[in-house]
SERO-4910 file (N, C-alpha, C, O; in steps of 0.05 Angstrom, whole numbers):
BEGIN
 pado doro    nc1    nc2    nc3   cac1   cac2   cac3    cc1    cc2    cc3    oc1    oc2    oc3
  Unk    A     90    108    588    115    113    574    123    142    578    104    156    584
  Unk    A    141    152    576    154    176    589    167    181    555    179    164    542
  Unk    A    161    201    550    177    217    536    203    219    533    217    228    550
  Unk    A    212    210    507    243    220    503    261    251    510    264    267    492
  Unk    A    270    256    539    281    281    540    312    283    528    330    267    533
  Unk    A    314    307    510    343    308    502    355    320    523    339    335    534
  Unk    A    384    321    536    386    344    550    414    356    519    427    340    506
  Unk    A    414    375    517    439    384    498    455    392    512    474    395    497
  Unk    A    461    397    533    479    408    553    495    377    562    515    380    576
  Unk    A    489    353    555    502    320    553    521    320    527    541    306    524
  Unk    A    505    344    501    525    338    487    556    344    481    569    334    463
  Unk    A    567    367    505    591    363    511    609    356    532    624    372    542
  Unk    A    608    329    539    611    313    558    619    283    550    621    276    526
  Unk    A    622    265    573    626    244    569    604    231    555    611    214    539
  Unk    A    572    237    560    558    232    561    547    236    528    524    233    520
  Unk    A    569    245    514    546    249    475    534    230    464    513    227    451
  Unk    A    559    214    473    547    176    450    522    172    470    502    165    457
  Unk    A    518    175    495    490    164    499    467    184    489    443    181    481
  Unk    A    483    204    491    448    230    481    445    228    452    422    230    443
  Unk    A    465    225    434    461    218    413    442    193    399    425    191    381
  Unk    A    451    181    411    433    151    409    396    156    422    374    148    414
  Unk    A    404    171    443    379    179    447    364    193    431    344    182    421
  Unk    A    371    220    424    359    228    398    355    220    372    339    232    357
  Unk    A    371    197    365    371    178    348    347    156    352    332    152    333
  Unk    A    343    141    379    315    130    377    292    147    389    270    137    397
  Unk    A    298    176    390    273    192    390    258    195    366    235    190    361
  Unk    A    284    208    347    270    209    322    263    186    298    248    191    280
  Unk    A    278    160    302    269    133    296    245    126    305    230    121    286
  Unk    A    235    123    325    219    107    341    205    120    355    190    106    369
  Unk    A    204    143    356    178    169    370    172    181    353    150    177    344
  Unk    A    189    201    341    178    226    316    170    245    343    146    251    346
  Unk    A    185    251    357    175    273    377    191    262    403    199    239    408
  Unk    A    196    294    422    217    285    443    218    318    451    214    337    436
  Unk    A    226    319    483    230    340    490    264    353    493    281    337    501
  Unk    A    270    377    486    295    387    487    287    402    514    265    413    521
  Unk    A    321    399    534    323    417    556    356    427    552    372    417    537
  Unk    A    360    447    568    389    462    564    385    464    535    399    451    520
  Unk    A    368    479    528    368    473    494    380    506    488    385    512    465
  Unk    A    385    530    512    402    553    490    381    578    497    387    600    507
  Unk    A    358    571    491    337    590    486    324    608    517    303    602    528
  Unk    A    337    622    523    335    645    554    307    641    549    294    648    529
  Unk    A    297    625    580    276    622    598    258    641    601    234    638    598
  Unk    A    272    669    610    262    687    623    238    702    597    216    713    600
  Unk    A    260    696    566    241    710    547    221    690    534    205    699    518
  Unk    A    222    667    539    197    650    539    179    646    554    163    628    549
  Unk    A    176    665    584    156    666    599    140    694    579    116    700    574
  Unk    A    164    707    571    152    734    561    134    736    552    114    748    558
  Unk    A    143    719    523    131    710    497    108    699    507     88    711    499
  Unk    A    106    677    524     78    663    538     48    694    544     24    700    539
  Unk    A     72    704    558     54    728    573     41    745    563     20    754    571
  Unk    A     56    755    535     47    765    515     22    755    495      2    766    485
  Unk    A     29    739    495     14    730    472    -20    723    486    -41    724    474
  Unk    A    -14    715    512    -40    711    521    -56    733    525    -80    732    525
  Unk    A    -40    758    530    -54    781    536    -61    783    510    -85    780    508
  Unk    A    -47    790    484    -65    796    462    -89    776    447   -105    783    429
  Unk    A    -88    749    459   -115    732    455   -138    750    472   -161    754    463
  Unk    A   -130    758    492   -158    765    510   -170    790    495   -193    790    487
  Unk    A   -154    809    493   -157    834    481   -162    834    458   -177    852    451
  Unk    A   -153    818    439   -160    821    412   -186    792    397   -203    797    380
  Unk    A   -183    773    406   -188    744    402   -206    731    409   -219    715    396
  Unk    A   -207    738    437   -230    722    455   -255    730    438   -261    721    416
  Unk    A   -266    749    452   -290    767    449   -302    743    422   -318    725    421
  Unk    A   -284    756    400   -295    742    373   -298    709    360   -309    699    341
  Unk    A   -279    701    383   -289    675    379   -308    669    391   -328    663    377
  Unk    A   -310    668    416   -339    658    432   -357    671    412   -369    652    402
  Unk    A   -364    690    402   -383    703    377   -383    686    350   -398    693    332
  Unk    A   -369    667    347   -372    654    326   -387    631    321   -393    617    340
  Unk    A   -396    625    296   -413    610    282   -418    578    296   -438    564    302
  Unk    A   -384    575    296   -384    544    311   -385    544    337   -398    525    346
  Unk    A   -375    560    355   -384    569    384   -411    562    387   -418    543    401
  Unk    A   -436    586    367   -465    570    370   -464    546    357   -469    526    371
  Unk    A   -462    544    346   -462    506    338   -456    488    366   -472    478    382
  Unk    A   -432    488    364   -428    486    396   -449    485    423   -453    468    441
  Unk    A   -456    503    418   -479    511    443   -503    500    438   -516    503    458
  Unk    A   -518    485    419   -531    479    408   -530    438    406   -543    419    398
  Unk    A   -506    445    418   -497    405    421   -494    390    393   -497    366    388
  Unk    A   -483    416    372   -486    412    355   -457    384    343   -439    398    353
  Unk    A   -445    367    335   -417    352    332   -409    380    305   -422    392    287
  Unk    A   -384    382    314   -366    394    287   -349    375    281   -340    360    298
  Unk    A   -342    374    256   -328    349    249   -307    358    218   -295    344    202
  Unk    A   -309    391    222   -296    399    191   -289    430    201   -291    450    186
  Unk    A   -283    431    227   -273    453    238   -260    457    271   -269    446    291
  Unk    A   -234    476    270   -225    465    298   -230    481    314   -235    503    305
  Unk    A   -230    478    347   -230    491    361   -211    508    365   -211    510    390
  Unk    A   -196    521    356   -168    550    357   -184    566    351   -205    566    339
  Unk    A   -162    594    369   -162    617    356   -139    619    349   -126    609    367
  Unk    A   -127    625    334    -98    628    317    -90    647    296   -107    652    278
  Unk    A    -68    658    296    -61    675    273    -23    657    267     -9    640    277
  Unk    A    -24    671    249     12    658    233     29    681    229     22    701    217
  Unk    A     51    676    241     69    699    240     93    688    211     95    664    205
  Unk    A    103    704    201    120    692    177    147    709    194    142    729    208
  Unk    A    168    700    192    192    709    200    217    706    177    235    722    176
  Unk    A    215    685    158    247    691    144    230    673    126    216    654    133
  Unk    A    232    684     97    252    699     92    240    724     93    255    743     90
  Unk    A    213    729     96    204    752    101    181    755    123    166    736    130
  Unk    A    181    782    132    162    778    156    147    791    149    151    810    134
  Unk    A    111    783    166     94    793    164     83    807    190     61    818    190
  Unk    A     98    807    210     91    819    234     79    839    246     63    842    265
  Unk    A     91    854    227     74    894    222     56    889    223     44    904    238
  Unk    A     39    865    211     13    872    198     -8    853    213    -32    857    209
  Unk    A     -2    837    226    -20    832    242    -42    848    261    -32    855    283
  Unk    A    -69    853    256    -77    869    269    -73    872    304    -73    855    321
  Unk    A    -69    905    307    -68    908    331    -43    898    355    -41    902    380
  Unk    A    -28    882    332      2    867    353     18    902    354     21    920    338
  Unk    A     22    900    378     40    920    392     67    915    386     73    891    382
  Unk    A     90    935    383    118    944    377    133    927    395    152    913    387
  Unk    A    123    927    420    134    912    440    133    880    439    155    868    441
  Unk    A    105    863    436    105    835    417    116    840    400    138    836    410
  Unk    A    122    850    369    136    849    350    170    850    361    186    849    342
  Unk    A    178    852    377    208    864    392    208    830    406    222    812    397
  Unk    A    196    827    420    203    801    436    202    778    418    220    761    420
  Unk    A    183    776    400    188    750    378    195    750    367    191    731    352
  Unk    A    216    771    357    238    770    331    262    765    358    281    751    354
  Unk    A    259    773    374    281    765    393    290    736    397    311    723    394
  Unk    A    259    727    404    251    696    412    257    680    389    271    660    393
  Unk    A    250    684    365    252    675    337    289    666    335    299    644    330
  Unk    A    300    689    339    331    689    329    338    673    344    355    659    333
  Unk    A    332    664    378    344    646    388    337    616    381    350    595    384
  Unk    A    310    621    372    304    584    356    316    582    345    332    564    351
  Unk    A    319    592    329    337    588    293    355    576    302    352    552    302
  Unk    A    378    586    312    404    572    317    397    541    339    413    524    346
  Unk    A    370    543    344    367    513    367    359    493    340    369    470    337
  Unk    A    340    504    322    336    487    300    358    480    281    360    457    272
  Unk    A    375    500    274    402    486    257    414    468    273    419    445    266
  Unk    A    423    479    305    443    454    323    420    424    321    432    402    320
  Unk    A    387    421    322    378    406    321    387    388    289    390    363    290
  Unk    A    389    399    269    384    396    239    409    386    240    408    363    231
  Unk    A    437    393    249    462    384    250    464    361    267    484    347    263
  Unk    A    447    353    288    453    333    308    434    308    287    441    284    285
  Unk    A    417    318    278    399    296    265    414    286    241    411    262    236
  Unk    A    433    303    223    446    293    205    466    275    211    470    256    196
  Unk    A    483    278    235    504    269    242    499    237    246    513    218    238
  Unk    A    467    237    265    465    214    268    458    204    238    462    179    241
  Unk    A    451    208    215    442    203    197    449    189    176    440    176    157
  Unk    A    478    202    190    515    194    174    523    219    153    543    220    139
  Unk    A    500    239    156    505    256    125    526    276    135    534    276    158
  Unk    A    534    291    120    550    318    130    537    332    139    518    340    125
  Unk    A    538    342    167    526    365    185    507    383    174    486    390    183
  Unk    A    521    391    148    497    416    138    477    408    122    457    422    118
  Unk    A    482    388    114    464    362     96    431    387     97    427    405     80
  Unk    A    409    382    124    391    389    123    386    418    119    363    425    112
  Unk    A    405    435    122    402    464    120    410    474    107    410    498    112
  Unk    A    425    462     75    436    459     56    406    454     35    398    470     18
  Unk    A    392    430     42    371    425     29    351    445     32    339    450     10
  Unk    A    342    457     53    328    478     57    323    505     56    306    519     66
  Unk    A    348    512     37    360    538     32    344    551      9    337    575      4
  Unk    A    339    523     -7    332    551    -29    342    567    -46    366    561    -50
  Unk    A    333    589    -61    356    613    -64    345    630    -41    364    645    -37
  Unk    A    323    635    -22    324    648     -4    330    646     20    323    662     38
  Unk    A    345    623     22    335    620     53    313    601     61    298    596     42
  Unk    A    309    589     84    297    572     95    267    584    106    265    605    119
  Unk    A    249    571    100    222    591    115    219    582    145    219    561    157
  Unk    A    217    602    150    214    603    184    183    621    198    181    645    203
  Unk    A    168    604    199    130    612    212    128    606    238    141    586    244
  Unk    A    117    616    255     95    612    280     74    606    279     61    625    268
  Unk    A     60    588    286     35    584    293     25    586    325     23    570    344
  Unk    A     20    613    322      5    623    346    -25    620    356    -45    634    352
  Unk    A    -22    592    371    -58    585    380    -67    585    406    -51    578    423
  Unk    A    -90    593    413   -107    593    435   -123    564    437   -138    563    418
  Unk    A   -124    542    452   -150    526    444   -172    537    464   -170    530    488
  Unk    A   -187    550    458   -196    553    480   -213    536    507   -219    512    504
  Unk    A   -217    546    527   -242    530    546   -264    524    529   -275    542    517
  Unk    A   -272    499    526   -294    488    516   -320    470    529   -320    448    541
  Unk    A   -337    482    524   -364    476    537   -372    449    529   -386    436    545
  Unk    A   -366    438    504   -373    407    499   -346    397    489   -349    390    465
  Unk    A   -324    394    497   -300    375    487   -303    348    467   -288    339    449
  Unk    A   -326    340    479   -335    316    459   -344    312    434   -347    292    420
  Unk    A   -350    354    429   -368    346    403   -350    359    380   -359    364    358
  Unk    A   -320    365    388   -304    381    368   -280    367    387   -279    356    409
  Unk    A   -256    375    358   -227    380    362   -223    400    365   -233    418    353
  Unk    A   -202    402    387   -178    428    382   -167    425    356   -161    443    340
  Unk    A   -165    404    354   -143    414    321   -147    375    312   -143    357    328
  Unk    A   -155    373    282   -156    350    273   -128    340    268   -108    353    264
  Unk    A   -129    302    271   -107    288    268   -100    301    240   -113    312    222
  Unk    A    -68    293    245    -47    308    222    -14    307    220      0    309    239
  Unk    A     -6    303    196     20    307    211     37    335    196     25    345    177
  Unk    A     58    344    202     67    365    191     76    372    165     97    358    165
  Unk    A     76    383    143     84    393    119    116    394    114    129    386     95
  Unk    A    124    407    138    150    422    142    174    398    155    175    373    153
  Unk    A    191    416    167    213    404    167    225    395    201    234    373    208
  Unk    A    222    420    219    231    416    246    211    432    259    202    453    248
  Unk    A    203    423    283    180    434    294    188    445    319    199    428    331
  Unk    A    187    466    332    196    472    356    174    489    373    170    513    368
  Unk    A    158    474    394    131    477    402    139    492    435    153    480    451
  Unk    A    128    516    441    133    529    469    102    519    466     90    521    445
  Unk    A     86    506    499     69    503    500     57    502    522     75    498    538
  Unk    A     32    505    536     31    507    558     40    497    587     50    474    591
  Unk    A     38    512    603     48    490    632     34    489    647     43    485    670
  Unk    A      1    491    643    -11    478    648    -25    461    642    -25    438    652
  Unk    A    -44    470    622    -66    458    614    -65    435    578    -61    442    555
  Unk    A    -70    413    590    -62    383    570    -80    397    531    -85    418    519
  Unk    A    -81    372    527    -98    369    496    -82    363    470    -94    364    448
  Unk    A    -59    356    470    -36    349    451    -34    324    453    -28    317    476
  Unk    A    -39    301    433    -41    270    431    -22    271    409    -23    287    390
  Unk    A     -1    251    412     14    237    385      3    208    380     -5    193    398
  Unk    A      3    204    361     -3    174    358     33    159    352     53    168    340
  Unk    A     30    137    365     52    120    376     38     94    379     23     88    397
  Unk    A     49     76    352     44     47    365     15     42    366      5     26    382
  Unk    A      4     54    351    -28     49    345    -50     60    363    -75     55    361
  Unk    A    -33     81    387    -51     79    403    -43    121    411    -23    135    414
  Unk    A    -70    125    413    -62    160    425    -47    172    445    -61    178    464
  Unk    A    -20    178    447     -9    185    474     -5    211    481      8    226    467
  Unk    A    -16    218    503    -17    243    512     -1    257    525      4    251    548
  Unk    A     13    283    510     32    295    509     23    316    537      4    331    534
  Unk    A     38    314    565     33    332    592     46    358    585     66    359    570
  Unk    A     35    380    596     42    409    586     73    415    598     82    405    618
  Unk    A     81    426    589    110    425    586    116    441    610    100    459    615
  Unk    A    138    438    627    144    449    654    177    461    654    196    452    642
  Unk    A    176    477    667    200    496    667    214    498    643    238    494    640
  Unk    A    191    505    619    198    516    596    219    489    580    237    500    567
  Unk    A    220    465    579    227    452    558    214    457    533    194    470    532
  Unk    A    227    445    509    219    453    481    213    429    471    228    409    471
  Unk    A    191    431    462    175    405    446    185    400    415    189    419    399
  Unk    A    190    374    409    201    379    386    188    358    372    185    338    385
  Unk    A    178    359    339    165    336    331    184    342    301    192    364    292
  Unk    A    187    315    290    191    321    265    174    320    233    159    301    228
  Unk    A    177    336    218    156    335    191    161    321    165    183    313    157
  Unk    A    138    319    154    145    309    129    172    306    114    180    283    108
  Unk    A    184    327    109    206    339     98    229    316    109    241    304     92
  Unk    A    234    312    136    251    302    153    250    277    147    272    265    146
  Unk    A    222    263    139    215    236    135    223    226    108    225    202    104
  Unk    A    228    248     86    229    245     61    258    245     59    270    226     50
  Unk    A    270    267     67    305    266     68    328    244     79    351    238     72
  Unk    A    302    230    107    320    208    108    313    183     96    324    162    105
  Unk    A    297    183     78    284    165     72    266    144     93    267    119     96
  Unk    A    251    164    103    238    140    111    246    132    142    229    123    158
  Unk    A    270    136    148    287    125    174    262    143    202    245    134    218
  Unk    A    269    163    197    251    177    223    227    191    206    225    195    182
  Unk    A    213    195    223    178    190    215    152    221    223    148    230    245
  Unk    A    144    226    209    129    247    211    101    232    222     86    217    208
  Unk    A     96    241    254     79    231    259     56    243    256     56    267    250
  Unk    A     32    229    261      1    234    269     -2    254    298     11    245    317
  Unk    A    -15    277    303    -20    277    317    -50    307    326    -55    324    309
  Unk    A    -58    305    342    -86    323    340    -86    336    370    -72    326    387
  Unk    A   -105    359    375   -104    368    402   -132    364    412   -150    373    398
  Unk    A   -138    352    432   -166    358    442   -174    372    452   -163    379    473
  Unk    A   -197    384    445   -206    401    467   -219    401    487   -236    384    491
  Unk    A   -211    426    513   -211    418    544   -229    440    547   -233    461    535
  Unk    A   -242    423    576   -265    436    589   -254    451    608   -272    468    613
  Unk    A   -230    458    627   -210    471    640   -196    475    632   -177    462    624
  Unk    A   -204    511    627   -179    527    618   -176    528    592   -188    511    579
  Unk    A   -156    552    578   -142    555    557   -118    540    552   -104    537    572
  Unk    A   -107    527    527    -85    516    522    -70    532    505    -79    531    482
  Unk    A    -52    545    507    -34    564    502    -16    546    485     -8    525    496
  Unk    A     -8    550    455      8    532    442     25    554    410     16    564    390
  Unk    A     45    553    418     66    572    405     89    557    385    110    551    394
  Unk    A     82    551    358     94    529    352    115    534    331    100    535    312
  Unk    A    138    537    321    155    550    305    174    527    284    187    507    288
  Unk    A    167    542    264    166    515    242    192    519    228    197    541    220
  Unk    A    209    500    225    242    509    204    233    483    183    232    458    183
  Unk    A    229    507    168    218    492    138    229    497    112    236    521    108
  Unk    A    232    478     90    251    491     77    240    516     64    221    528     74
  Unk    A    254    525     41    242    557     22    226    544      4    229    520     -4
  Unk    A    205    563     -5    191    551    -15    198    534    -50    182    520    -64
  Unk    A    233    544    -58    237    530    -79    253    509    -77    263    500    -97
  Unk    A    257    499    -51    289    482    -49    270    454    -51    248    448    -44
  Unk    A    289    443    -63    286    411    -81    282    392    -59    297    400    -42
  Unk    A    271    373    -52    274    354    -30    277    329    -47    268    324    -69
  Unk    A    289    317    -32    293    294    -40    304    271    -17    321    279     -1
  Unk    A    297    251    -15    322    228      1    350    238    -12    356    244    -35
  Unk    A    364    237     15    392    236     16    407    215      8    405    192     15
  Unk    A    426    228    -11    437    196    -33    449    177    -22    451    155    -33
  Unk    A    459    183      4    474    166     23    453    142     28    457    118     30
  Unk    A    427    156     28    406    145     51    388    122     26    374    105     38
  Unk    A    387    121     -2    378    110    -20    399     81    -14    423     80    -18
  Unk    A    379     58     -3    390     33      6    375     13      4    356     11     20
  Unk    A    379     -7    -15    393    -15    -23    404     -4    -52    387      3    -68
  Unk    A    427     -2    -58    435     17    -89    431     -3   -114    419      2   -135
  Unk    A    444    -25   -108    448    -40   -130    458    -69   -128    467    -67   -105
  Unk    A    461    -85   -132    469   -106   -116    461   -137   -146    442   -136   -162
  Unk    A    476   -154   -146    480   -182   -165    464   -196   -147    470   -199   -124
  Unk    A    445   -206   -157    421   -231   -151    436   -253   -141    427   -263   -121
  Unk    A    458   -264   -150    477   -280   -148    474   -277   -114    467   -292    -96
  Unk    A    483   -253   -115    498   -252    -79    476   -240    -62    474   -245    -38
  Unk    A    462   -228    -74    432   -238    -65    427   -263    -51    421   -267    -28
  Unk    A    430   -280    -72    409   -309    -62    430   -319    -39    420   -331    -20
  Unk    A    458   -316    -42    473   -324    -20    474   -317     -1    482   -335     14
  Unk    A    469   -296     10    451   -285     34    436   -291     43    433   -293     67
  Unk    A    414   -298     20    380   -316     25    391   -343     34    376   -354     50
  Unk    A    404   -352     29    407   -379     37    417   -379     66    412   -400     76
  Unk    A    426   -367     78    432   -371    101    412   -349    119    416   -343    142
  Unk    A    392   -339    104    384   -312    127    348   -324    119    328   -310    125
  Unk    A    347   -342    111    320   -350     94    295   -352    110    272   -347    101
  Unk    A    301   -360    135    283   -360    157    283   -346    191    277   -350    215
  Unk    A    298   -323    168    297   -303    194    282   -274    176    276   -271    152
  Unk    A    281   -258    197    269   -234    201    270   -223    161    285   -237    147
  Unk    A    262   -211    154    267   -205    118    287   -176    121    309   -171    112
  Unk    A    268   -159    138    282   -137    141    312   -130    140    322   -113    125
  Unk    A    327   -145    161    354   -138    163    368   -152    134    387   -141    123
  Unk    A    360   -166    128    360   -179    105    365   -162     68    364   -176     48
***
C-alpha cells in the first residue's frame, strides 16, 4: 500500500475536489499521509537536518552509549519500559525554551525559530483544509486551540540511535499522540517508523526530497468526533545507522476546552416513530448508514 501523498500545490487548480477528497480519506481511513509543495523552503530543512545531527554527536552521543540501558543492552539484556532515543523538547509558542537547552548554539536557535514560523502557517492551512472537509468553518480548529494564549507549539527532537540488538528494545513504544497536528521532518534514509493500519504494522519509508509527514492526534479525533482517527504507532530500532526524526506538534494551549464539534454530534435527536420507518425498509442492510 503506498501512502496517501497530499500535493497542496493541486489545491489551486482544477484538481482541489480530487485533493480534497484525498485528504479527506487520508485522514478518515489512514490517520497519517504525506504533504508535498507544502510552503516550507527545502533548502532550510536540509539545514535544520544538518544541524541538529551535528549537535547529537557533540553533545548526545558520547552519553548515551554510556548509559544504563546501553549496558543492559550489551548484556542481551530485553528492555521493555524504556526507549531507544536520544531526545530533548524544544517549546516554541506560547513560550520558548530554546535558550536553555544545554549547549544549543545562537545559530540552531536562529534556524528553528525560522523553521518553526514556516510550520505554523503549514499547520493552520492543514487545520483549515481539515475543517472544510469537516463541513465546520475554516477556523473551527484553531479557534478551539487558542486558549487565552495561543496554541502550544513543541518539537520533539530525536536521535534513534544504531542499535546492537534491535530485537531486544524499541525505538519508541506503540502510542498514539496527545496533541492535535503532527508535522514530522524525518530521515531520508534510514527506516523504523510503523503505523498500525487495518490490524496490521505498516512501515513508514524515510521521507525523500524533504516531504512532510503528517499524522493526526487525539485532539483531532475528539473534535471530529470520532470521524478521523488518532492512530497507533511505534519506531523500531535499527541495526544501520541513526534515524534522525524532528517532529513538531500544533497542539492546543494548555487551557482551551475540547470538545466534538456541534455540527459533528450525529445523530441529534430524532422521533422513534420515524426511526422505525427507516428500520423497516433498511432492516437488513448494513446498521451503520442506518
Amino acid at each position: 500500500m503506498a501512502i496517501p501523498v497530499i500535493d497542496l500545490a493541486e489545491l489551486h487548480g482544477d484538481k482541489r475536489s480530487k485533493t480534497m477528497t484525498s485528504l479527506h480519506e487520508a485522514c478518515e481511513k489512514w490517520g497519517f499521509f504525506q504533504v508535498d509543495n507544502h510552503g516550507v523552503d527545502k533548502k532550510l530543512m536540509e539545514k535544520v537536518k544538518e544541524m541538529v545531527n551535528g549537535y547529537y554527536d557533540e553533545n548526545l552521543k558520547e552519553k548515551f552509549y554510556e548509559s544504563e540501558m546501553t549496558k543492559s543492552l550489551n548484556k542481551n539484556e530485553k528492555i521493555s519500559d524504556m526507549d531507544w532515543e536520544s531526545t530533548f523538547f524544544i517549546w516554541h509558542r506560547p513560550n520558548s525554551n530554546i535558550n536553555q537547552i544545554p549547549n544549543i548554539t545562537k545559530q540552531l536557535c536562529e534556524t528553528m525559530e525560522e523553521y518553526i514560523a514556516q510550520l505554523i502557517k503549514l499547520a493552520e492551512t492543514l487545520s483549515e483544509l481539515i475543517c472544510e472537509n469537516l463541513g465546520l468553518d475554516h477556523n473551527h480548529i484553531k479557534q478551539t486551540f487558542c486558549g487565552t494564549k495561543g496554541p502550544s507549539i513543541g518539537t520533539k527532537v530525536a536521535i534513534y540511535p544504531q542499535c546492537p540488538n534491535p530485537d531486544l528494545v524499541r525505538g519508541l513504544r506503540e502510542h498514539t499522540d496527545a496533541g492535535g497536528i503532527i508535522l514530522l521532518l524525518q530521515d531520508d534514509q534510514v527506516p523504523g517508523l510503523e503505523f498500525l493500519k487495518d490490524g496490521q504494522w505498516f512501515r513508514i519509508p524515510p521521507s525523500k526530497n524533504n516531504t512532510i509527514f503528517v499524522n493526526t492526534g487525539d485532539q483531532i479525533e475528539v473534535i471530529s468526533n470520532g470521524k478521523y482517527k488518532s492512530v497507533l504507532h511505534r519506531v523500531m530500532a535499527e541495526k544501520q545507522g541513526n534515524r534522525l526524526s524532528i517532529a513538531t506538534f500544533y497542539n492546543p494551549g494548555s487551557d482551551a476546552v475540547i470538545s466534538p464539534a456541534p455540527e459533528l454530534l450525529y445523530p441529534g435527536n430524532y422521533q422513534f416513530g420515524d426511526y422505525l420507518k427507516l428500520y423497516s425498509t433498511t432492516k437488513f442492510l448494513e446498521k451503520g448508514p442506518r
